[in-house]
N, C-alpha and C positions, 0 to 999 in steps of 0.2 A: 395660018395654022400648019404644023408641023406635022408630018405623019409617021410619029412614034414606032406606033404598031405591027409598021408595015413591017417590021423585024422581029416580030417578035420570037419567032425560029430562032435567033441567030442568039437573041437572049438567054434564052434557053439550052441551047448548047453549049454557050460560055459557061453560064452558071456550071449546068451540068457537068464538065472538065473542071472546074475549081473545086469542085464537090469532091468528083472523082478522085482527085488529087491527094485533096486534103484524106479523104479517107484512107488509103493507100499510106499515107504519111502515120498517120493512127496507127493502122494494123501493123506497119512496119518496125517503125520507130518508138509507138507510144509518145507518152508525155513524161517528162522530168515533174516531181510531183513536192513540193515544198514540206515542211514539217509541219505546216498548219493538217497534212493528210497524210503523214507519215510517222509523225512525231518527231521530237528531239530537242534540242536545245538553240538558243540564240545568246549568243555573249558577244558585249561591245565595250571595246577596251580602249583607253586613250594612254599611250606611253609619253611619258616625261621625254625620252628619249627619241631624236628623227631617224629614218631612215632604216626603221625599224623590219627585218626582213620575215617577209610569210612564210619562207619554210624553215625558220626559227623559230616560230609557232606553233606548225606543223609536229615541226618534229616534238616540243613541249607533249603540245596533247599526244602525239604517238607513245613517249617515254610513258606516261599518264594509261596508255592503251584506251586511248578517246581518241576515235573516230571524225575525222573534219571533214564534214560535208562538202562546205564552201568558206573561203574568206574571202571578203571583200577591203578595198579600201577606201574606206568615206574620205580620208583627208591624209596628209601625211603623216600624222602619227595617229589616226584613230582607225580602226579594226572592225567590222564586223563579223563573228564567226560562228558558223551554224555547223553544231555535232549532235552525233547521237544524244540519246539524252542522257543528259547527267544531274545530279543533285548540289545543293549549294557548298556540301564539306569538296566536290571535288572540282567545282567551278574555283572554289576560297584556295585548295593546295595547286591549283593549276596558275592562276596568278602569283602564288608565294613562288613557285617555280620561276616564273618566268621575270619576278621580279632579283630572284638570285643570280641571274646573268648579269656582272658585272656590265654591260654592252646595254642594259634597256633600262635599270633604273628602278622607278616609281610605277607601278601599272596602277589607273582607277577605272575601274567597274563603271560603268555608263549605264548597263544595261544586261540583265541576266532572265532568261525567262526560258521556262521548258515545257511542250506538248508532250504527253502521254497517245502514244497509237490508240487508244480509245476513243480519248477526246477527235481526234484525227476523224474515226470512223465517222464518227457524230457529226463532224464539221460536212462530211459527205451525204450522209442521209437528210441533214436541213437543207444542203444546198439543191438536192433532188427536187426536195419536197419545197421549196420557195419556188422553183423553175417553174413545175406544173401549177403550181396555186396561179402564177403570174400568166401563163399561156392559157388558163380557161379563163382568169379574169380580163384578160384581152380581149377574147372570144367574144364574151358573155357583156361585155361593155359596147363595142362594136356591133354587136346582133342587134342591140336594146335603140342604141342610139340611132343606126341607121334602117330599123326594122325591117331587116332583110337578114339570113342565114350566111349568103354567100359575099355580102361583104367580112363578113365574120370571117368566115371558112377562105378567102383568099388574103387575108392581113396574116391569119394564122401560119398558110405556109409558107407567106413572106419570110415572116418572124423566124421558122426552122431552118429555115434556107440561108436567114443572114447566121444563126447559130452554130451553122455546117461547113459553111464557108468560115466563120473565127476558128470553130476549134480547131479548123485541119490547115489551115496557115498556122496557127500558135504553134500546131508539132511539128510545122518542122522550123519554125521558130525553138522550138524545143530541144530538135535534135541537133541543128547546125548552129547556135549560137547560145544555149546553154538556160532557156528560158524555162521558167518553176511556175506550174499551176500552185496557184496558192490563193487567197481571200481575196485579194487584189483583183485577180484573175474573176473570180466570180464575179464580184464586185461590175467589170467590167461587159461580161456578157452579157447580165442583168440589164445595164443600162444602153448596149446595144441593141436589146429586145424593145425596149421603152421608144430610144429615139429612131428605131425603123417606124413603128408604130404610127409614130406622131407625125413622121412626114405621109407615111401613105392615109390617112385619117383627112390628112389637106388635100390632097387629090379626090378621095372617094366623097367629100364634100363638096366638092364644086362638080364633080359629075351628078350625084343627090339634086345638087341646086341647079343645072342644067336640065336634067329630065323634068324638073318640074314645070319648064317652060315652051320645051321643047321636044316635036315627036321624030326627032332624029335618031339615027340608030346609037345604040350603046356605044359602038366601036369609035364613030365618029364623036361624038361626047367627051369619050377619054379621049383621044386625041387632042380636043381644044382644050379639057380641061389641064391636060400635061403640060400643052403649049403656056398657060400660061402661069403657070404656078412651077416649072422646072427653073425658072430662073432665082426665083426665089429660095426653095431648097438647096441651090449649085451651092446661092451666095449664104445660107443660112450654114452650112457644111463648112464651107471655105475657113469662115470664122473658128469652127471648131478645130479645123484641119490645122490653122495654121498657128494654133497654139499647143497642138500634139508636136509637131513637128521640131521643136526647140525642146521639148524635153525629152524626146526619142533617141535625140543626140547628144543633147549636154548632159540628160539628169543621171542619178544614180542606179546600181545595177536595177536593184526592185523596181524604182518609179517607169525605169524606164520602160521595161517590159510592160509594166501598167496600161503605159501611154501607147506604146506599140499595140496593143490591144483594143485598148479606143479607138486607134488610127483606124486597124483595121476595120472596127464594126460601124465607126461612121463613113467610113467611102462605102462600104458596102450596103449597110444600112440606107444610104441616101441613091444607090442604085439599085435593091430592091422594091423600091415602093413604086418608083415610074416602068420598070419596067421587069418588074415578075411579078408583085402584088396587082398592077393597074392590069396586064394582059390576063392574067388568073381571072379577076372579077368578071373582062367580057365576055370570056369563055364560058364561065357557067351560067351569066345569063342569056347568053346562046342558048345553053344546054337548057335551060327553064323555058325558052319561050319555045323552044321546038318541042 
């Protein structure tokens, strides 16, 4: 048996500096904020023509006095380009434009779609309101099932903890490499609440199933219990890990921040649950049995 806990100071201080950090990073820098919360538009253009230059584009929508967020390039002649928002008479004369450059040809419309900053706000208040419905329904699933309060209550600040550690790497994923909270992004956080969950759920279960056998102390229980279920989690992460990893590098701008995002909340996620969810639960039934 492995003695986990015997660190668990030292867990907690890391944690606590990645927190730090990231918040720091928040208050300093903010986050770069996509149009699905800002509003604006998305147009995806494929030119007949290669070699096709973005600040010939730029400059279009500038003549146009439209605003270019970002262009990306999916391929060598196709375009993705995110502006303020505009309407379909002025996405239709911005192609006629760009289609009168002798140098580009034929432009076809792939893809045209616009957020209004309303819709924007709205995208913000459901994503609020899904975060809390999903943190008391943790709560309140974990109470039920392990009928105890404080396995509840140390899953849950697992769960804030891997959340604090994503958001404050994303900013400055934000600020030094140009990364957009967007759907994606939630998307993301979402499911790194879920799979911290799931792995601390495997340990507070085989501790559950230890006490019932055994009038050992809690401390030592998690302990064996970490012993023998850490290898399985390493290897259950690995898998995920190593299919982030190939698309963090290869894939496109969106996916890849996506992926960057997962990356982060399963290494994290899979080091919250042994050792900040597992040392939280024997703490407070310390604090219960004294």
């Amino acid at each position: 048996m492995i003695y986990f806990l015997k660190y668990t100071k030292f867990y907690f201080i890391f944690s606590i500096l990645i927190i730090a950090l990231g918040s720091f990073a928040i208050l300093k820098y903010g986050f770069n904020y996509a149009i699905d919360f800002t509003g604006g538009s998305v147009i995806e253009y494929r030119f007949k023509a290669k070699d096709v230059s973005i600040n010939l584009i730029k400059k279009t929508l500038s003549d146009r006095k439209i605003k270019a967020l970002s262009i990306e390039t999916l391929d060598k002649n196709t375009f993705l380009i995110k502006t303020t928002p505009i309407d379909e008479k002025q996405e239709a004369t911005v192609r006629k434009n760009l289609e009168g450059n002798k140098s580009i040809g034929k432009v076809q419309s792939l893809r045209f779609e616009t957020v209004g900053p309303s819709l924007g706000k709205e995208t913000v208040r459901k994503t609020i309101i899904a975060s809390i419905v999903a943190i008391f329904g943790i709560l309140i699933y974990i109470t039920i099932t392990f009928r105890k309060l404080n396995y509840g209550i140390a899953a849950i600040i697992a769960t804030f903890h891997d959340f604090f550690v994503l958001i404050g790497v994303y900013a400055l994923l934000s600020h030094f490499l140009g990364a957009e909270v967007d759907s994606l992004f939630i998307t993301a956080v979402l499911t790194t609440m879920a799979f911290s969950v799931h792995d601390t759920i495997v340990v507070f279960d085989k501790i559950r199933e230890y006490r019932r056998t055994s009038a050992l102390s809690i401390e030592i229980l998690a302990n064996k219990a970490l012993t023998e279920t850490m290898v399985r989690s390493v290897n259950n992460s690995l898998t995920i890990i190593l299919m982030l990893i190939p698309l963090v590098i290869f894939g496109t701008l969106t996916l890849k921040f996506f992926a960057a995002a997962l990356l982060i909340g399963t290494i994290t996620g899979t080091y919250s649950s042994p050792f900040i969810a597992t040392p939280l639960l024997v703490g407070l039934e310390k604090l219960k049995s004294k």
